[in-house]
VOLUMKOL-476788 format. One line per field, with one value per residue (C-alpha): residue in three letters; residue number from 1; x, y, z. Coordinates in Angstrom, 3 decimals. Layout:
resn	(ALA/...)
resi	(NUM/...)
x	(X/...)
y	(Y/...)
z	(Z/...)
// end
This chain:
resn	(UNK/UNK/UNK/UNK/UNK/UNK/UNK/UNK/UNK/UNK/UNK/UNK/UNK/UNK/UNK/UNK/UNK/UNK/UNK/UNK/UNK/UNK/UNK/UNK/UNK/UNK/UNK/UNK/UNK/UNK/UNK/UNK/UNK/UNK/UNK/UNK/UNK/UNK/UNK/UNK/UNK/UNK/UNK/UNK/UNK/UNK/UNK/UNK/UNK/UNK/UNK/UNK/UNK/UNK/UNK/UNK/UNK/UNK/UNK/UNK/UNK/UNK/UNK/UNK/UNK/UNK/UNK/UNK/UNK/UNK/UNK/UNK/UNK/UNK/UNK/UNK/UNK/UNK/UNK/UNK/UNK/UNK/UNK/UNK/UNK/UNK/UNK/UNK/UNK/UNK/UNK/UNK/UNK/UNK/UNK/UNK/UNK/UNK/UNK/UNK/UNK/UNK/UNK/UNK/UNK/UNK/UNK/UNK/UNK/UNK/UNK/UNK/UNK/UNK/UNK/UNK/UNK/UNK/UNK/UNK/UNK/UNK/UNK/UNK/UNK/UNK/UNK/UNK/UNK/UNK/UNK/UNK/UNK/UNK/UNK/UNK/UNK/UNK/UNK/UNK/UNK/UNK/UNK/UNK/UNK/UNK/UNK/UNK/UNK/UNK/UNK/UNK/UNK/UNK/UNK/UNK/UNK/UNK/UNK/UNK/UNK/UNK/UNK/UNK/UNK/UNK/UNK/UNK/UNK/UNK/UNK/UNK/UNK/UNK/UNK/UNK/UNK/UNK/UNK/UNK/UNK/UNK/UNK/UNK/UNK/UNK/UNK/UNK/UNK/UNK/UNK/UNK/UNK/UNK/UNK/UNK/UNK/UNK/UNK/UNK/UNK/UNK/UNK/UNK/UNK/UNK/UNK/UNK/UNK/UNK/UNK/UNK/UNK/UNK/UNK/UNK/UNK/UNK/UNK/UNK/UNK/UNK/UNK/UNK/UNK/UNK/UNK/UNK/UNK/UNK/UNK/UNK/UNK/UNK/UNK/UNK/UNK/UNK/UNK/UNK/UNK/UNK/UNK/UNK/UNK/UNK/UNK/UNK/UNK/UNK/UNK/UNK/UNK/UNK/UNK/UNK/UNK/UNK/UNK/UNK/UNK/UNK/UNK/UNK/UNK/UNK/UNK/UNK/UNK/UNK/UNK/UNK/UNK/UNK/UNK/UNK/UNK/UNK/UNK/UNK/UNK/UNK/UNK/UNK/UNK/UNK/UNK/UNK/UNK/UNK/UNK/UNK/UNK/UNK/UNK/UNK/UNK/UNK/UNK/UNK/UNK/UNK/UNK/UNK/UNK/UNK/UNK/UNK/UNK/UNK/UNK/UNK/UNK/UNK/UNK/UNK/UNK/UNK/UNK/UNK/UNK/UNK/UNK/UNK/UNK/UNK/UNK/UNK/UNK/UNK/UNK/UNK/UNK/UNK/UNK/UNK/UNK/UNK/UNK/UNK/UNK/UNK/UNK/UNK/UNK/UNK/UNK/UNK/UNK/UNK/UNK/UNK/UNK/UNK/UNK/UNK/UNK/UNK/UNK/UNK/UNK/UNK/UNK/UNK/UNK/UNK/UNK/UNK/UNK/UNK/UNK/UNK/UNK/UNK/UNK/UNK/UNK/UNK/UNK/UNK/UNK/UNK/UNK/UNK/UNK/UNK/UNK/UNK/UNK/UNK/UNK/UNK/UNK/UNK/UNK/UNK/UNK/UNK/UNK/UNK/UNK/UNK/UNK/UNK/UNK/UNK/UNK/UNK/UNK/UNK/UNK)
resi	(1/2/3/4/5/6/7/8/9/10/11/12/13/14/15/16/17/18/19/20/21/22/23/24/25/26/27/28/29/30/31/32/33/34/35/36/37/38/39/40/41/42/43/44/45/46/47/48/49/50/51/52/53/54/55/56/57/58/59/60/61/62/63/64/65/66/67/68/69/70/71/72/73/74/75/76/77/78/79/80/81/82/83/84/85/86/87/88/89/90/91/92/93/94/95/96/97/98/99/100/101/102/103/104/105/106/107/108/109/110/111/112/113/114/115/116/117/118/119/120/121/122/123/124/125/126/127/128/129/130/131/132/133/134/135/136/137/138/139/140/141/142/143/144/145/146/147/148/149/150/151/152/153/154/155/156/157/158/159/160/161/162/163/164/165/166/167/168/169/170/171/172/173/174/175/176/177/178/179/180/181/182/183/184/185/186/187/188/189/190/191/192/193/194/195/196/197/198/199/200/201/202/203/204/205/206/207/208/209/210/211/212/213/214/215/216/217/218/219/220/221/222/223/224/225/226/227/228/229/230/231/232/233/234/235/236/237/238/239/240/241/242/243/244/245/246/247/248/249/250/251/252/253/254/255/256/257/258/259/260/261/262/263/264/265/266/267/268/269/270/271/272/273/274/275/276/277/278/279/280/281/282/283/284/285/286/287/288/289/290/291/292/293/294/295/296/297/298/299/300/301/302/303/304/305/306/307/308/309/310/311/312/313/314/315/316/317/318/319/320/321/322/323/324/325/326/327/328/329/330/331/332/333/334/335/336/337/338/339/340/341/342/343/344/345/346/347/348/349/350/351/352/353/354/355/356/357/358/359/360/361/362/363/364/365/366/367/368/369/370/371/372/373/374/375/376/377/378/379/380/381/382/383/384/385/386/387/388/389/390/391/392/393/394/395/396/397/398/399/400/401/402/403/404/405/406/407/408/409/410/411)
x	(-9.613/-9.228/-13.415/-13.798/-16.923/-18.194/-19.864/-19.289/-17.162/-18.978/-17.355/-13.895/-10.954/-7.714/-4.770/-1.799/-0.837/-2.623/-1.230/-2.398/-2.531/-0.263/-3.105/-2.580/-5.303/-4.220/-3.017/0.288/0.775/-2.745/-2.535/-2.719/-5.441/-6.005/-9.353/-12.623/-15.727/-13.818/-13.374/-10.522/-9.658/-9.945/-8.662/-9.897/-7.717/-8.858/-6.863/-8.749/-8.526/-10.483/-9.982/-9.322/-10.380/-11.360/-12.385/-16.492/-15.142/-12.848/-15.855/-18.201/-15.465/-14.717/-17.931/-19.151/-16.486/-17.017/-21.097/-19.647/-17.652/-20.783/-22.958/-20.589/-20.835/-24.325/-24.739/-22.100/-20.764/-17.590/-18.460/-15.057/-13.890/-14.706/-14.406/-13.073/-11.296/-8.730/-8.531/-6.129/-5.986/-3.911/-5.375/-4.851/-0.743/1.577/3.825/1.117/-0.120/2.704/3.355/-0.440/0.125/3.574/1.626/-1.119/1.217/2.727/-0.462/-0.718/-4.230/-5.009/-5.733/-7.207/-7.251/-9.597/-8.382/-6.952/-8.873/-6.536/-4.669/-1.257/-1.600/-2.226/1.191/2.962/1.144/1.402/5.002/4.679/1.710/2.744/5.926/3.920/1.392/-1.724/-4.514/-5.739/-8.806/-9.750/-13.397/-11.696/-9.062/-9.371/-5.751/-5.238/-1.124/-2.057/-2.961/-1.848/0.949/3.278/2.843/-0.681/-1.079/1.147/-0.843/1.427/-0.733/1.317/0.163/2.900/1.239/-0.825/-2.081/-3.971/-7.414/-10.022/-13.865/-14.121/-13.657/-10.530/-10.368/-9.566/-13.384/-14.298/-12.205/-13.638/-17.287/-17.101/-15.440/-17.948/-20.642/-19.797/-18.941/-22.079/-25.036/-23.614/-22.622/-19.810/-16.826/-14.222/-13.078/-10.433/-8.639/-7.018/-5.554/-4.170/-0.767/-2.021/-1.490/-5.609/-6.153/-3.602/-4.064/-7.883/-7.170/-5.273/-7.134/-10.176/-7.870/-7.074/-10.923/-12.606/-9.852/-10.279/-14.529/-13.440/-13.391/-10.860/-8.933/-8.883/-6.633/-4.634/-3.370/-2.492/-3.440/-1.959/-3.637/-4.821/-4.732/-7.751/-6.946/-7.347/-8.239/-5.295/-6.603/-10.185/-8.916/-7.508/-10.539/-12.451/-9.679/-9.707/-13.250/-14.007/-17.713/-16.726/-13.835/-12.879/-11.008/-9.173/-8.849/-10.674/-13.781/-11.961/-9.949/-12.950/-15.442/-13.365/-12.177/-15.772/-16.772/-13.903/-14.109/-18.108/-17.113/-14.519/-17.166/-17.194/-20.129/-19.650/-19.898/-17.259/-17.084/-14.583/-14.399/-15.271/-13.293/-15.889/-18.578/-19.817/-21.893/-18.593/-17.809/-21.507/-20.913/-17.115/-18.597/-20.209/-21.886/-24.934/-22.885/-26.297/-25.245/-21.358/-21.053/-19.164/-18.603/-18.618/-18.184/-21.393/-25.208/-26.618/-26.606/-29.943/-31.717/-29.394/-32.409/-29.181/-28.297/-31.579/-30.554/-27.206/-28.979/-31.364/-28.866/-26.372/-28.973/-30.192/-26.106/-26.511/-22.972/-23.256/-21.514/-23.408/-21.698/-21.339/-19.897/-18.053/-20.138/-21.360/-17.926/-16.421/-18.775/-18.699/-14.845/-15.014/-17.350/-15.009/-11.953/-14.629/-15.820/-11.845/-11.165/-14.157/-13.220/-9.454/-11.151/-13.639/-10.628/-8.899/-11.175/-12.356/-9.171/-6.895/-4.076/-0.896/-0.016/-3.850/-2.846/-1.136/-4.200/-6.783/-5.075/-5.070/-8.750/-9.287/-9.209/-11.843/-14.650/-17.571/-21.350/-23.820/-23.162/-24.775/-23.132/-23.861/-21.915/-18.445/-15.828/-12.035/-9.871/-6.349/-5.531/-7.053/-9.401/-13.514/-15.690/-18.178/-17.714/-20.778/-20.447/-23.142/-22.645/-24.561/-25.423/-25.803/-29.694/-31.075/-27.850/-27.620/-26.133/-28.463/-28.344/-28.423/-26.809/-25.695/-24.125/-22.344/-19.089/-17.615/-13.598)
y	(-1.726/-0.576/-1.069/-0.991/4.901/6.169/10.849/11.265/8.317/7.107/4.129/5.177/4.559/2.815/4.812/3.104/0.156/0.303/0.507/-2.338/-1.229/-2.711/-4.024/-6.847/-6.913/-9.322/-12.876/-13.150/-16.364/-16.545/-13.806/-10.198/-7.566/-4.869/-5.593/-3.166/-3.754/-7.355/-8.301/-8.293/-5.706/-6.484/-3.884/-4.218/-1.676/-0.213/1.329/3.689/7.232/8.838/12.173/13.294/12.545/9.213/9.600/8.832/5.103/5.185/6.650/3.783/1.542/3.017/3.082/-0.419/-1.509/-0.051/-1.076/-4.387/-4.127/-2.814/-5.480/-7.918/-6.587/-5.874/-9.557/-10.636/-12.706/-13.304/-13.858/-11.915/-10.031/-6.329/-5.254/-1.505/-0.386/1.843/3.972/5.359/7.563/6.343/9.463/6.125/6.680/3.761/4.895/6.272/2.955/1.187/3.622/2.535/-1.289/-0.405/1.228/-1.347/-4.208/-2.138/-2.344/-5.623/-5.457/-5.328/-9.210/-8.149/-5.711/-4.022/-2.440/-0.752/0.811/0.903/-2.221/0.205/0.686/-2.796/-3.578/-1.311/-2.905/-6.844/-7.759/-5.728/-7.517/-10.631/-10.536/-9.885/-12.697/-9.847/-10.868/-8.239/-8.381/-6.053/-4.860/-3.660/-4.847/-6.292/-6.827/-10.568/-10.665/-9.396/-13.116/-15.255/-13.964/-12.104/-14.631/-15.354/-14.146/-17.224/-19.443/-20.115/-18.926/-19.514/-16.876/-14.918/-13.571/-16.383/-13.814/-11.528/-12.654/-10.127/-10.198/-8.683/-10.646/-9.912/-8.118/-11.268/-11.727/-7.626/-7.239/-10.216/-9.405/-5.611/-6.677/-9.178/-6.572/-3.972/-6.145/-8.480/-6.967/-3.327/-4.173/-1.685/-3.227/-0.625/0.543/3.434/2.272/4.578/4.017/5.800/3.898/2.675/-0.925/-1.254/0.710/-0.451/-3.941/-3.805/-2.324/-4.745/-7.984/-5.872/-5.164/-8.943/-10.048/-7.519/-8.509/-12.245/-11.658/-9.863/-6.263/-3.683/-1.319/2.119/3.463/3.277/6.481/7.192/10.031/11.071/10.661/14.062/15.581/17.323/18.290/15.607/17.336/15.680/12.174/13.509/14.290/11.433/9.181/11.901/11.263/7.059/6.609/4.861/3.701/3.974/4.116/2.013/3.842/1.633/4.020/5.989/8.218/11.494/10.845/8.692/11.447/14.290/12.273/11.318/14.894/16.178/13.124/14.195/17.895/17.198/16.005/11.804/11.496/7.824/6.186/5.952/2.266/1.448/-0.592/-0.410/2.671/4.676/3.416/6.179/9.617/11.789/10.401/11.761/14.738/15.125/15.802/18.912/17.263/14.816/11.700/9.273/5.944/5.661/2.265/1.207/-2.622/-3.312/-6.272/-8.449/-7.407/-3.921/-4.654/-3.023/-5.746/-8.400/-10.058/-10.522/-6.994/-5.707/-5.937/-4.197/-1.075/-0.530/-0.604/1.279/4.341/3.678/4.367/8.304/8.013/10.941/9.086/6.894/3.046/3.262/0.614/-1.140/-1.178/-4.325/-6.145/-3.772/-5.693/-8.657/-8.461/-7.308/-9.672/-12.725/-11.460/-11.078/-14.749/-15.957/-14.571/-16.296/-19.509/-18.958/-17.659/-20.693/-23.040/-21.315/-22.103/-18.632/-16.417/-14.604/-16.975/-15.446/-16.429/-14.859/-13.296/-16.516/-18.290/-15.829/-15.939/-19.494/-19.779/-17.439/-19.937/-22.115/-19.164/-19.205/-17.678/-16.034/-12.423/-9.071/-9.786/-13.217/-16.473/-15.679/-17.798/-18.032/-19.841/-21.328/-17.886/-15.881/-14.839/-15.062/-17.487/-15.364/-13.916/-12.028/-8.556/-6.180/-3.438/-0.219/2.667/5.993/7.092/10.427/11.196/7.941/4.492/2.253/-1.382/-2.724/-6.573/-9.184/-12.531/-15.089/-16.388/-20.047/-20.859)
z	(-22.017/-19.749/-21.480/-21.322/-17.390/-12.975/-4.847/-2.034/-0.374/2.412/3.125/5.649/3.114/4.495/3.613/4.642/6.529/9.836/13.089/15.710/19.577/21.745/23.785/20.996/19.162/16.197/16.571/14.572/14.357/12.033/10.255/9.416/9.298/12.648/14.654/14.225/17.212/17.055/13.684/11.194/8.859/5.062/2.677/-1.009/-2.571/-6.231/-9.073/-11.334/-13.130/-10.364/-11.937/-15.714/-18.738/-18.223/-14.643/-15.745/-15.796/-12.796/-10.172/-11.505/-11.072/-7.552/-6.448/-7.237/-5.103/-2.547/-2.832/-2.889/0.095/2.076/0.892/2.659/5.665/5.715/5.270/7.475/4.119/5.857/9.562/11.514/8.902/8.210/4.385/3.627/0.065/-0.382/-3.725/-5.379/-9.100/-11.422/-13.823/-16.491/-16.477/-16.277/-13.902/-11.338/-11.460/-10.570/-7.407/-6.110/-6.710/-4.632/-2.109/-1.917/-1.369/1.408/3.148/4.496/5.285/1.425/-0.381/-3.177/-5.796/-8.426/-11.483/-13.625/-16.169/-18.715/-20.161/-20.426/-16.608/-15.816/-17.788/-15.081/-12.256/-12.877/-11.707/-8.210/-7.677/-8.520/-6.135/-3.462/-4.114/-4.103/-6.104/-8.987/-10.522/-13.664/-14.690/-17.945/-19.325/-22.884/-24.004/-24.292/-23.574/-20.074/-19.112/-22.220/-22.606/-25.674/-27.968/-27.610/-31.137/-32.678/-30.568/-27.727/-25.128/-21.251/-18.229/-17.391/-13.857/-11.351/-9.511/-12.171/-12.972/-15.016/-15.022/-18.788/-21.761/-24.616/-27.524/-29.447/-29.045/-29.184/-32.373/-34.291/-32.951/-33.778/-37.991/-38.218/-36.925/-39.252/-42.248/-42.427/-40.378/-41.156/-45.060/-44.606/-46.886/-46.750/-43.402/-41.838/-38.918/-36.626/-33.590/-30.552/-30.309/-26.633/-25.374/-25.410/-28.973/-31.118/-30.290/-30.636/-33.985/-35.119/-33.930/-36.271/-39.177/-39.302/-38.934/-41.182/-44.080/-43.522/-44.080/-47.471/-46.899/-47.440/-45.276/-47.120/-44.878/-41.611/-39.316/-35.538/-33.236/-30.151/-26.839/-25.350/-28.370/-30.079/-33.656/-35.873/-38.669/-41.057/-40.283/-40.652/-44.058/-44.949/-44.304/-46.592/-49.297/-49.144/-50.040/-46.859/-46.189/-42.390/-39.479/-36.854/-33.906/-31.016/-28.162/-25.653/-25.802/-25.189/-28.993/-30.064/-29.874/-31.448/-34.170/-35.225/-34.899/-37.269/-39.737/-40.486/-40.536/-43.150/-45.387/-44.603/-43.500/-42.335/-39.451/-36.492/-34.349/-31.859/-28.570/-25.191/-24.450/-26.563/-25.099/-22.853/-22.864/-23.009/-26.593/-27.622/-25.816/-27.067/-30.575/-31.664/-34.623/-34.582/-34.450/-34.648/-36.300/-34.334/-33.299/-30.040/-28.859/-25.231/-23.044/-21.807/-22.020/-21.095/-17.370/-17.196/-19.434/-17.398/-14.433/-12.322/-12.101/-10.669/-7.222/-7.740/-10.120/-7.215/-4.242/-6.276/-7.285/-3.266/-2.040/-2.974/-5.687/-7.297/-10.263/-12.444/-12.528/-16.221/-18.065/-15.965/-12.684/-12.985/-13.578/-10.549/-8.411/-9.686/-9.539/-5.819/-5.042/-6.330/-3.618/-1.188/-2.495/-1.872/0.931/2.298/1.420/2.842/6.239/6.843/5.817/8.690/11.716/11.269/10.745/8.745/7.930/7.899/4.184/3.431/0.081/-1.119/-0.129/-1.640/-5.137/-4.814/-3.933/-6.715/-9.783/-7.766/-7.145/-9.204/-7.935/-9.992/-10.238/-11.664/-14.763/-15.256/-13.820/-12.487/-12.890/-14.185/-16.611/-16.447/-17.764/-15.384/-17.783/-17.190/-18.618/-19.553/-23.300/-24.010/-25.600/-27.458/-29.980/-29.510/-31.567/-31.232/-31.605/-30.857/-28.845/-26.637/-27.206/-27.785/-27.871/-31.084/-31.117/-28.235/-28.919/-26.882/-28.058/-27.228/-27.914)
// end
């Protein structure tokens, strides 16, 4: 997605490249980052829709990097280096976040990146960080041609960008999961797909179209709605007309939760599933009518039934974020935590220091990290893509989402 959910910033947040003293207080011939109480500087910068409709996601986001960043230097995980992030709202537009990836590569004390949200933004954002050799590591994004590549659908999968890497798994695996979900445990048979004509929706649709048609059922129907819209009421009454036992939305939760609203008020009283991007409280609250039974899919376990995630629930409710971490808090830190991982293993192969070429070197040491994290273990393919395909569907039961089904899914 772009998930694909989340204060008061305590943490100081670099804004710019910083300025060294001219007492000299960096040695250039090993590297960059300025000196704080005598260590190095190291900027993880974040990309998320910090405010707007989607900005419930991009606070958890935000602020699970920055617990991660803390953590580090509480435990002195990298001894001489100093972890800060820098954040900046992309408000889940394409353009806005390819001016923050061009302002985080301007800051040379940035080697790493979380984010974006959205799989649209990330599009925007993948060359500029790529010619700058800056490592970027998404919580959210679910559209597979972001590391295999166009033609990923045909089978000829080939990684267009070395230095983007992504700690949730694809839609190729939410799409089947979620047709096979509704289609056999579900026994719905004939299905209305919309989609919101996004990079993350309409590809999630599709990938679900193909799956639920190749298990036998039927697709009554297909329309699109337009982002940041809130009538729906013609689509609402087309699902009504087609006889469909259900409808399966790819897009957000802003769209997700209206249209399930104004599909039951037209009379279908059916069920509404979608991906990730629904998965939150604001697409329960979005609809004015009971919408018990809506399905969502969404990527891993429910981090609170995950043993590895107790730590990070407790010092995340302990760091007073006024946000919750939502869905993707857990892969925020685990993501953060995998830079912090690489640019650990660059510094001790460096006698202790910064090397010069220290983004180079931290996307390089990024396809070798692999630790235990709150989501599970953490580690990347030749893709860039994690290892770790687990996803659950949850339903909507006495006005929360409820966990209904988990699986684990092997190529």
């Amino acid at each position: 997605m772009r998930h694909r959910s989340l204060l008061i910033l305590t943490t100081v947040v670099t804004t710019g490249a910083l300025t060294l003293s001219a007492c000299g207080s960096r040695d250039d011939s090993k590297g960059g980052g300025n000196e704080s109480g005598g260590k190095t500087t190291v900027v993880i910068g974040v990309d998320a829709p910090l405010t707007g409709s989607l900005s419930a996601l991009g606070q958890g986001i935000k602020n699970s990097v920055d617990l991660a960043a803390k953590t580090a230097n509480k435990n002195n995980e990298v001894p001489g280096v100093e972890f800060k992030i820098e954040a900046l709202d992309d408000q889940a537009v394409p353009a806005s976040g390819q001016a923050n990836a061009t302002k985080l590569v301007g800051n040379k004390d940035v080697l790493g990146v979380v984010g974006p949200l959205n799989s649209g933004v990330s599009q925007s954002m993948q060359g500029v960080f790529n010619s700058a050799n800056l490592t970027q590591v998404s919580p959210a994004n679910t559209n597979p041609a972001l590391s295999q590549g166009d033609n990923w659908g045909k089978g000829e999968k080939k990684r267009p960008f070395a230095t983007y890497f992504r700690t949730a798994t694809t839609d190729v695996i939410q799409g089947k999961f979620a047709a096979q979900y509704l289609y056999n445990d579900a026994k719905k048979k004939k299905v209305f797909v919309v989609d919101d004509k996004q990079t993350y929706g309409a590809g999630l649709a599709a990938i679900f179209s193909e799956e639920f048609k190749r298990l036998g059922g039927t697709i009554a129907g297909t329309d699109h709605v337009t982002v940041k819209e809130t009538d729906f009421s013609s689509t609402a009454d087309k699902v009504k007309a087609s006889g469909a036992d259900s409808v399966y939305f790819g897009g957000q939760y802003p769209e997700g939760g209206l249209l399930s609203d104004q599909v039951k008020k037209a009379g279908a009283k059916i069920p509404t599933m979608g991906g990730d991007g629904i998965y939150d409280p604001a697409f329960i609250a979005a609809s004015g009518t009971a919408n018990d039974g809506d399905l969502a899919t969404s990527v891993g376990f429910p981090v609170e039934k995950l043993p590895t995630a107790k730590k990070f629930i407790e010092d995340y409710n302990a760091g007073g974020y006024k946000d919750p971490y939502a869905a993707y808090g857990g892969y925020s830190y685990d993501a953060a935590w995998s830079i912090i991982q690489a640019v650990k293993a660059v510094v001790a192969a460096n006698d202790g220091k910064v090397p010069a070429d220290a983004r180079k070197q931290v996307t390089e040491a990024m396809s070798k990290v692999s630790f235990d994290g709150v989501t599970g273990k953490v580690s990347f393919d030749e893709f860039g893509d994690t290892t770790n395909k687990q996803l659950t569907v949850y339903s909507v039961k006495g006005g929360k989402w409820t966990d209904v089904k988990s699986a684990t899914f092997e190529d």
